[in-house]
C-alpha positions as CSV (number, residue, x, y, z in Angstrom):
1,X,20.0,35.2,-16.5
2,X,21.8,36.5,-13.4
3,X,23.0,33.4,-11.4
4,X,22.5,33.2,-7.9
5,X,25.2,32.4,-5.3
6,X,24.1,30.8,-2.0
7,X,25.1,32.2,0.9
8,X,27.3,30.3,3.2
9,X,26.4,29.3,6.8
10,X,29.3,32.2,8.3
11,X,26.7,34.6,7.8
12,X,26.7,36.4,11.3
13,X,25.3,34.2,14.7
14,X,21.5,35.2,15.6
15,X,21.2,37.8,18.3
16,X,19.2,37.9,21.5
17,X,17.5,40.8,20.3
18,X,16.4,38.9,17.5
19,X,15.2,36.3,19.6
20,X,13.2,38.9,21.9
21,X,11.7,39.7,19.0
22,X,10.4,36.5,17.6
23,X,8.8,35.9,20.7
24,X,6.8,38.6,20.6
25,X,5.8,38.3,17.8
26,X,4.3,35.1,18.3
27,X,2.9,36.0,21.5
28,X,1.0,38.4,20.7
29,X,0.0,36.5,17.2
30,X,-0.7,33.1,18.5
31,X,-2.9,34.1,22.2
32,X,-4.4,30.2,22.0
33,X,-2.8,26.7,22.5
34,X,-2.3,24.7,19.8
35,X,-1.4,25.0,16.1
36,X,-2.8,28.2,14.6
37,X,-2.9,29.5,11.0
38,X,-1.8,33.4,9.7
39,X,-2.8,35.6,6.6
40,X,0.2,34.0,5.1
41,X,-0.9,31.0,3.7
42,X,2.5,28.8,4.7
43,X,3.1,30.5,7.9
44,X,1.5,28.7,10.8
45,X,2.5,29.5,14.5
46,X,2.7,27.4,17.9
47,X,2.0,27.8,21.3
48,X,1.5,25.2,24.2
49,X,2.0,26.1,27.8
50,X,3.2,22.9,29.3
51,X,5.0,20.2,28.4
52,X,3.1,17.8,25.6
53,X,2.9,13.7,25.4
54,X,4.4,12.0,22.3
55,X,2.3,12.2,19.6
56,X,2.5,10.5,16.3
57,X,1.9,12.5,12.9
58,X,2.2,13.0,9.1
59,X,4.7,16.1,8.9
60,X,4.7,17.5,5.4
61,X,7.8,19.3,4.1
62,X,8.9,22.6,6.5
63,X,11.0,24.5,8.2
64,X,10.5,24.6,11.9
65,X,11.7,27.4,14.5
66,X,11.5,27.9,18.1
67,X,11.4,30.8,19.3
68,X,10.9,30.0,23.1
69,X,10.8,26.5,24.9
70,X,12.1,23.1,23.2
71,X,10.8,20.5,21.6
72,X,12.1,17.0,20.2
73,X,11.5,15.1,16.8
74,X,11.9,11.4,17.0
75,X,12.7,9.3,13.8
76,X,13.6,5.9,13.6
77,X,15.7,5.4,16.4
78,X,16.9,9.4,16.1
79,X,16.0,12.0,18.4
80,X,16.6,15.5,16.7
81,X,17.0,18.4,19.5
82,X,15.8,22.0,18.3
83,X,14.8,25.2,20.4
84,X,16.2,28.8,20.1
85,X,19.4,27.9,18.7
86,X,18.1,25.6,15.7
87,X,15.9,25.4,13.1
88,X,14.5,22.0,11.7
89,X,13.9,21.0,8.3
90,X,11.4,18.3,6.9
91,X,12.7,17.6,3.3
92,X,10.3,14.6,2.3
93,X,6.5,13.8,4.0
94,X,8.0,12.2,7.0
95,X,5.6,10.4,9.7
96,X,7.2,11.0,13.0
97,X,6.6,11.3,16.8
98,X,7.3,14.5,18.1
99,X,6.7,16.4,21.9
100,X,7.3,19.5,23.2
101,X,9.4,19.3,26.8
102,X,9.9,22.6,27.9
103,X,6.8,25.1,28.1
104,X,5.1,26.7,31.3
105,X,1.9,29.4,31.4
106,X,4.6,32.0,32.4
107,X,6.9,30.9,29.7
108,X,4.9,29.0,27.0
109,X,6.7,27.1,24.4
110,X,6.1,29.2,21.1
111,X,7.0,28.2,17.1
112,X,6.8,29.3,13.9
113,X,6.0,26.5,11.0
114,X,7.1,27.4,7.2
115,X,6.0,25.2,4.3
116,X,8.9,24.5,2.0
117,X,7.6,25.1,-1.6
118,X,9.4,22.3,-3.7
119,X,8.6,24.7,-6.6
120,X,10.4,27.5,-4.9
121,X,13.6,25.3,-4.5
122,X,14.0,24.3,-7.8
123,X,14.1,27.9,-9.0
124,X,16.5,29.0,-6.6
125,X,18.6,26.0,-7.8
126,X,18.2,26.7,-11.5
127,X,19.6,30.0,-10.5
128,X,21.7,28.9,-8.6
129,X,25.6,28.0,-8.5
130,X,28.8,27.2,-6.5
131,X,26.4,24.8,-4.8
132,X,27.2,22.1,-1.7
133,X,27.1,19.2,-3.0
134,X,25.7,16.2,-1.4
135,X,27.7,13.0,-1.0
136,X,24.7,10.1,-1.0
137,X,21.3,10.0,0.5
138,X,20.6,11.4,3.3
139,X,17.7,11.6,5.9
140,X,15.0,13.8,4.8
141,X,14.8,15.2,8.5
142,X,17.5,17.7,10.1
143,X,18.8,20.1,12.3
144,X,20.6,23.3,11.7
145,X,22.1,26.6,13.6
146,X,19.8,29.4,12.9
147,X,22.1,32.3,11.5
148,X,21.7,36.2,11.8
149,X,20.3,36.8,8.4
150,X,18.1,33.3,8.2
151,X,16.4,34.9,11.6
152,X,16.1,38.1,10.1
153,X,14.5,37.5,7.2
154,X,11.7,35.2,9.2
155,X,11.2,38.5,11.7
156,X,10.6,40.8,8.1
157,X,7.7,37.6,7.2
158,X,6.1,37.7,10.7
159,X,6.4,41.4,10.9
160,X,4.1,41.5,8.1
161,X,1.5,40.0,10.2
162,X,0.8,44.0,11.3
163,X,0.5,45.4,7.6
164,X,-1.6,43.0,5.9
165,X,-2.0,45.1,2.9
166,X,1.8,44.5,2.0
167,X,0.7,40.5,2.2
168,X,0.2,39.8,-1.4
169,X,3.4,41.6,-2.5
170,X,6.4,41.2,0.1
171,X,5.2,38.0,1.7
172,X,6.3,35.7,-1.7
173,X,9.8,38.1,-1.5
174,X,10.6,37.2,1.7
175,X,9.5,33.4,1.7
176,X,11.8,33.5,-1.2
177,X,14.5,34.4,0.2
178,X,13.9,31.9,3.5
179,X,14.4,29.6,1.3
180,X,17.6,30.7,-0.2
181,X,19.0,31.2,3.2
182,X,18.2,27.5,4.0
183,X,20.1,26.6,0.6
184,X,22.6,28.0,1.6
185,X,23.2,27.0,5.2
186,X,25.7,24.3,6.4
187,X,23.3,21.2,5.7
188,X,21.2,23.3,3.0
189,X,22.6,20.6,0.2
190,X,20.2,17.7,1.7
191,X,17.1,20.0,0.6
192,X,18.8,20.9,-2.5
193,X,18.9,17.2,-3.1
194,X,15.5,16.8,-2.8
195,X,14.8,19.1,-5.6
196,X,17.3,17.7,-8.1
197,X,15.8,16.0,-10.9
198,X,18.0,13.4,-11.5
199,X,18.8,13.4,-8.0
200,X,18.7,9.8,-5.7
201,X,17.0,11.6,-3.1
202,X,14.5,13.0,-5.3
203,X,13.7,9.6,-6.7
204,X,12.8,8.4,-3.1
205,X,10.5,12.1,-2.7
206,X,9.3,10.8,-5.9
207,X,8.5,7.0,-4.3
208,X,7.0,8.7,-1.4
209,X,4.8,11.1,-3.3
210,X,3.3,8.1,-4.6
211,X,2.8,5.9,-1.3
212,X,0.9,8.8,-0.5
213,X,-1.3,8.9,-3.3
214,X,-1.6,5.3,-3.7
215,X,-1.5,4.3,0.1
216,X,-4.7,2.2,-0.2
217,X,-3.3,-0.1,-2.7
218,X,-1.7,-3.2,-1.9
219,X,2.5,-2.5,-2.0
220,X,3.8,-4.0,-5.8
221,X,7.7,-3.0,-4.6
222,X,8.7,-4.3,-8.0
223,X,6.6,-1.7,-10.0
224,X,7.3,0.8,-8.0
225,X,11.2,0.6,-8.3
226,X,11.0,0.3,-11.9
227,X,8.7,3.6,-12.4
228,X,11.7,5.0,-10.7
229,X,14.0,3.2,-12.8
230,X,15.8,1.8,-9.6
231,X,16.4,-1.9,-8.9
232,X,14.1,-3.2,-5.9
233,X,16.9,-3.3,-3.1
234,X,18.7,0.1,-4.6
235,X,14.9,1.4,-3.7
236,X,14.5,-0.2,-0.1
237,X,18.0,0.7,0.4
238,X,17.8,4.4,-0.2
239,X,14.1,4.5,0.8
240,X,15.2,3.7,4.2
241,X,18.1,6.1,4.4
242,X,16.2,8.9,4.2
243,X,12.7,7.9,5.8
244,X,14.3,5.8,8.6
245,X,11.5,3.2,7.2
246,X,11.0,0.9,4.7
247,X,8.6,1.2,1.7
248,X,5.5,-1.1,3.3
249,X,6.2,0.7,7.0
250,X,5.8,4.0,5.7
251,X,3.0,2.7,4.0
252,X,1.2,1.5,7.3
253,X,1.8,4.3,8.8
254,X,0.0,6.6,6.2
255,X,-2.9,3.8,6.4
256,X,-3.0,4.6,10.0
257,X,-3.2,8.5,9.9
258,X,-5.7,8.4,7.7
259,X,-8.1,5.9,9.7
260,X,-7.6,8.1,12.5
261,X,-8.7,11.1,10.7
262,X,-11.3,9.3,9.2
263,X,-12.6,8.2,12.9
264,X,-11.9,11.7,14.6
265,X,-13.7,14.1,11.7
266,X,-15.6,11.7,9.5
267,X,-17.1,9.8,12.5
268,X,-16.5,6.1,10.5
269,X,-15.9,2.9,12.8
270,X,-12.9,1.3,13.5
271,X,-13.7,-1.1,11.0
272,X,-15.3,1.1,8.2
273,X,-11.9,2.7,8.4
274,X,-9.7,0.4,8.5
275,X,-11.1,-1.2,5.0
276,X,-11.6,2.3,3.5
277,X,-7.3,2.7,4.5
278,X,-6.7,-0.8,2.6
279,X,-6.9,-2.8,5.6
280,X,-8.3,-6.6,5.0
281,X,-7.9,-7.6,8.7
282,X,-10.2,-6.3,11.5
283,X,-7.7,-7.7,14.2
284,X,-4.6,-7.0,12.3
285,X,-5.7,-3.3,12.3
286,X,-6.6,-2.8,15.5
287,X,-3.2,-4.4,16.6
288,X,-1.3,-2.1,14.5
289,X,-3.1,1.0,15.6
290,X,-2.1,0.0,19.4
291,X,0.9,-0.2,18.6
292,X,1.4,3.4,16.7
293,X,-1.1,5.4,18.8
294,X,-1.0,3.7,22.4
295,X,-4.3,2.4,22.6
296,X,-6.8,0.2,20.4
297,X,-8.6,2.8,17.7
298,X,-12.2,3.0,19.7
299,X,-10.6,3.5,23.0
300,X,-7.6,6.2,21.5
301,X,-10.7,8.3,19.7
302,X,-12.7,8.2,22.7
303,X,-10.1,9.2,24.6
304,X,-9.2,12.2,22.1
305,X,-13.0,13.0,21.9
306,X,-13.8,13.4,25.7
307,X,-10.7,15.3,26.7
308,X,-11.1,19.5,27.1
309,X,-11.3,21.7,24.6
């Protein structure tokens, strides 16, 4: 099998015309505010024309590029910067507060989400060789300089956006090689990480794939570490180093998304979801929930459900 070798971050500085591009693109592809999905399954695009509050959320493994405006990323006590000259990467579910702070109506902030395929990675790796590698565990969150030929390759994906027949055959080509341009870019060795098998930080995706699934559950830190065949402290330890959290924060915090969600589009009660999340205490809930989203859970739904379309 031919071996693939990963580009290295050098690869030529992204232009303005490039950039001119990209936001056109997602101009004229995104016309609403908010969050909106493409014929490309993982591609999902951005626009807000003013400045947004902090909002707390769930952010499932991407890639995240700004074309116009800025917007900030705030883990654990780290503030992570990105706009036209850098791309972010989510390596791990991550929950995190996050706000755009530059966007007007004559010059809206406008984005381009890509959903890393862990699948995707690990065949690029297997390929792979003369790889970076990683020294430890490192945050599952970063920021990196957007190169010529990274920014290229996402113009060729949103370019397909006007020839919808080509979809189904260049579309997996192209997210393909996104992903090898990542790999190879100057922090591309914390994703590769991720996707090594025998890896540390894959053990902690591993741990955090099943917090997710088993969120509801009261936290057995013991059994959890040993499934991963990691001592209990070598777990919180490395847990923490790439979440910014520990095991039973990250935890909460799922427990807490998901009663939101469960008040906002199921319609439950404050207290229906707080037991359905695992919660045993009324009070302790709606303490917690203040704390994460500003305002107790009736109030901070109400709010969300009176405010304009």
């Amino acid at each position: 099998m031919m071996q693939l070798a990963f580009p290295r971050s050098g690869d030529g500085v992204a232009t303005t015309g490039q950039q001119a591009e990209l936001v056109g693109l997602i101009d004229r592809f995104a016309p609403a505010e908010g969050r909106q999905a493409t014929r490309i399954g993982p591609l999902s695009l951005m626009r807000a024309s003013a400045p947004t509050p902090c909002a707390p959320g769930i952010y499932e493994p991407g890639l995240g590029f700004v074309a116009q405006g800025s917007k900030i990323t705030m883990l654990g006590g780290d503030t992570y910067v990105y706009d036209p000259l850098n791309y972010l990467v989510i390596s791990v579910t991550l929950p995190m507060v996050s706000q755009v702070t530059e966007a007007t109506p004559e010059k809206p902030y406008l984005s381009l989400r890509i959903d890393v395929d862990p699948r995707e990675i690990a065949d690029l790796i297997l390929e792979g060789r003369d790889g970076i590698a990683g020294t430890g565990v490192d945050r599952g969150l970063y920021c990196a300089r957007v190169t010529g030929s990274l920014l290229d390759a996402v113009l060729r994906l949103l370019r397909l956006l006007d020839a919808p027949q080509d979809i189904p055959v260049l579309a997996p080509l192209t997210l393909r090689e996104i992903h090898y341009r990542v790999l190879g870019g100057e922090l591309g060795y914390r994703l590769r990480e991720v996707a090594a098998v025998n890896g540390r930080t894959q053990r902690i995706a591993r741990a955090v794939e099943a917090l997710k699934r088993d969120y509801p559950q009261p936290l057995n830190i013991e059994a959890l570490a040993q499934s991963l065949h990691m001592s209990a402290s070598s777990l919180h330890h490395q847990f923490k180093a790439v979440t910014a959290m520990s095991p039973l924060q990250f935890q909460k915090q799922l427990r807490l998304h998901e009663a939101r969600r469960l008040m906002l589009v199921e319609g439950l009660e404050a207290n229906t979801a707080a037991h359905r999340v695992g919660y045993e205490s009324a009070s302790q809930f709606n303490r917690e929930y203040k704390r994460l989203f500003g305002a107790p859970p009736r109030r901070e739904t109400g709010l969300i459900r009176a405010a304009p379309a």
